[in-house]
Every structure is written in structure tokens, then in C-alpha cells.
Phi, psi and omega in degrees: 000165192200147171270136187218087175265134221162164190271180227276349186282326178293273174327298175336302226270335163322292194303336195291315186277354154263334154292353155302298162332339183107332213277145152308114178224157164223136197232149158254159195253123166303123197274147186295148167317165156269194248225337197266312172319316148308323203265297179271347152308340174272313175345292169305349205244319182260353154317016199213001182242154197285150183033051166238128186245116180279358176251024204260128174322284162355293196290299213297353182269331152325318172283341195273352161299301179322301217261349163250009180258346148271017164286329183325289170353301200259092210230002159288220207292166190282327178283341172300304212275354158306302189285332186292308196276355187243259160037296213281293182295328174275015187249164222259328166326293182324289186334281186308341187289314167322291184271020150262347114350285164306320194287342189286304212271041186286001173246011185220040174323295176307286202293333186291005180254299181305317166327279201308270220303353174283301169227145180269005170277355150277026161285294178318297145337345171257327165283031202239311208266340182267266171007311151207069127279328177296313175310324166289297192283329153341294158335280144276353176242034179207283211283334181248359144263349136232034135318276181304277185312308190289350177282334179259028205267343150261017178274201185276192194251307185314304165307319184294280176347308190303297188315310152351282194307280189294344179271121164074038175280158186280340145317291203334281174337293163276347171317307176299315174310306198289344172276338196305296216295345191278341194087006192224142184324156180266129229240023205258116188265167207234298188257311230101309187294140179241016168292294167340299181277012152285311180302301146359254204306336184259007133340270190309335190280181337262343143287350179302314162266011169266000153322138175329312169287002173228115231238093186063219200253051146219178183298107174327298174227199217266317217265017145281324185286321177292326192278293182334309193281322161303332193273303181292317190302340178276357227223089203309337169271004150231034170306299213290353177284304191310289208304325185298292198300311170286311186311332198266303202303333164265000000 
């Protein structure tokens, strides 16, 4: 017997190719943390960053400000707004954003909680700031080292810098979900160049649907679908995706 663990578009396609195979499977699905289970996935996680005392007055109040102020978001109906928020807050992407948030301000506990508790607009800015942070870590520990860097690795210094900058960027990024959710290809070039952009785009179609930000081919919750639709809306060259995508969604 053997264990196979991958996101959920990945496992699916395992499991398809081992019961062809003959072989036995069975797949579970990991359920998102609860709310004490996220509190304590961070724990464990900033036990490791230096001059943190994680049992400490300063930090728990902070996380626990964090964590009930993005409950805020979900404000529908109760049973909605349960499953959205527990989904959102219990997901291991989130978690890490939260505690690279905590690890920027770990010598300012205190003023970043009264700051919170001054304007509630920085709430919003912090559910701002976990989206991408995801979006960031998608990038840089995936997408640009082994993607990016071996397609740009014999080019100019200028071009590797273009590339860098413009590939997989948070438009990019989101753009690519929303069409992912549209069914249809991203109809956009990334540099110009093209020898690049060919390679590129045919890279990201086989990654696209293991993004962070998506569930099988729809937007995981509501403040990844609002940061999207907001991110994007400002942006004349996908009005017509967006308008496509809320027309399917009412």
C-alpha cells in the first residue's frame, strides 16, 4: 500500500490512472482546518521565526483580532456565511500569508492591533495582503523557478529582468482564473516575444488548474472571487471576460 498526496485536480487524474490500471484506490478529500487548527497551524509556523514569544499576550491578541475580522467578509445568510469562512480562514495558503503578516510586524504586535482596532479600513487591507501573499508565493516558489527561470536562462540579462517583472504577475494571475472558470484559453501574450510566450503559456496550461485561488474550474470563495473581480475591473481589457463571468454567475 502507498499514500499519493497532490492537489485536488492531480490526485483526481492519479486515481483515474490507477484504477485503469488495475490497481486499487480510494481518494479522500483533506477537510480545510477549524478555526483552533488554523491558530494552531500558525504557531507552529512562527515557533521558528526568531524573538517571538508565540504564547505571548501581544501575539495572541493579534491573531485572534486577525481572525475574527476576517469573519467579518461573510455576511450573508449564516449557513453561507460558516461554510465560506471556515473554507477561507481554514485554508493552508491563507494560514502562510497570515504568518508572513505576523513574521513583517513581529516587533510591532501591539501598535498593529490598535492601528486595526482605529480603522476598520485596515482590515480590508489585510484580506488584501493575505491574496497576495498567495499570489506571491504561487510565483515565487513555483512558477518562477521552475517555469520561468529554465525558459529565460539563455537570454539577455534585460530580457530575464522583462520576464521576471511581467510573467505571472497579479493581473496575470488573475485573469488566467477567470478565464480558467470561463473554459477558455488566455487570449493575451505576456512579453512579445515569442519563442518565450509560447513556451510560457504552454507551461502555465498545465498549472493553471492546480491554482491556489481555484476549485476544480471555479473561484474558491467569495473574497478570492471579489479580489479578483475588483483587481481586474479597472482593467478595459478584460470588461468583457468579467461581464462574461457575472452573467454565468446570476
Amino acid at each position: 500500500s502507498f499514500i499519493l498526496l497532490g492537489r485536488t485536480n492531480a490526485i483526481e487524474l492519479a486515481a483515474l490512472h490507477l484504477d485503469f490500471r488495475g490497481v486499487k484506490t480510494i481518494t479522500y478529500q483533506i477537510e480545510p482546518f477549524t478555526i483552533d487548527q488554523a491558530k494552531d497551524f500558525i504557531r507552529l509556523i512562527m515557533k521558528d521565526v526568531k524573538d517571538i514569544d508565540v504564547y505571548g499576550k501581544p501575539y495572541q491578541y493579534l491573531l485572534d483580532y486577525i481572525i475574527t475580522s476576517i469573519g467579518g467578509f461573510f455576511k450573508d445568510r449564516q449557513e453561507a456565511k460558516n461554510c465560506q469562512y471556515e473554507r477561507f480562514i481554514g485554508y493552508a495558503p491563507v494560514l502562510l500569508s497570515i504568518a508572513a503578516f505576523l513574521e513583517k510586524n513581529k516587533n510591532n504586535f501591539q501598535r498593529v492591533l490598535e492601528d486595526f482596532r482605529k480603522d476598520q479600513l485596515r482590515g480590508t487591507s489585510l484580506v488584501i495582503n493575505i491574496v497576495e501573499g498567495i499570489l506571491k508565493r504561487d510565483k515565487e516558489l513555483k512558477i518562477l523557478p521552475q517555469l520561468i527561470e529554465p525558459t529565460i536562462k539563455d537570454r539577455s540579462q534585460d530580457f530575464q529582468n522583462e520576464a521576471r517583472t511581467l510573467a505571472y504577475n497579479y493581473d496575470e494571475q488573475c485573469a488566467r482564473v477567470l478565464y480558467r472558470c470561463l473554459n477558455r484559453d488566455y487570449p493575451y501574450t505576456v512579453t512579445g516575444d515569442e519563442a518565450f510566450d509560447f513556451a510560457y503559456n504552454q507551461g502555465i496550461s498545465r498549472w493553471i488548474d492546480e491554482h491556489p485561488l481555484l476549485a476544480g474550474n471555479k473561484i474558491s470563495n467569495t473574497v478570492f472571487e471579489g479580489y479578483i473581480l475588483a483587481r481586474l475591473i479597472t482593467n478595459s481589457k478584460y470588461r468583457g471576460a468579467i461581464d462574461e463571468y457575472i452573467s454565468h454567475s446570476t
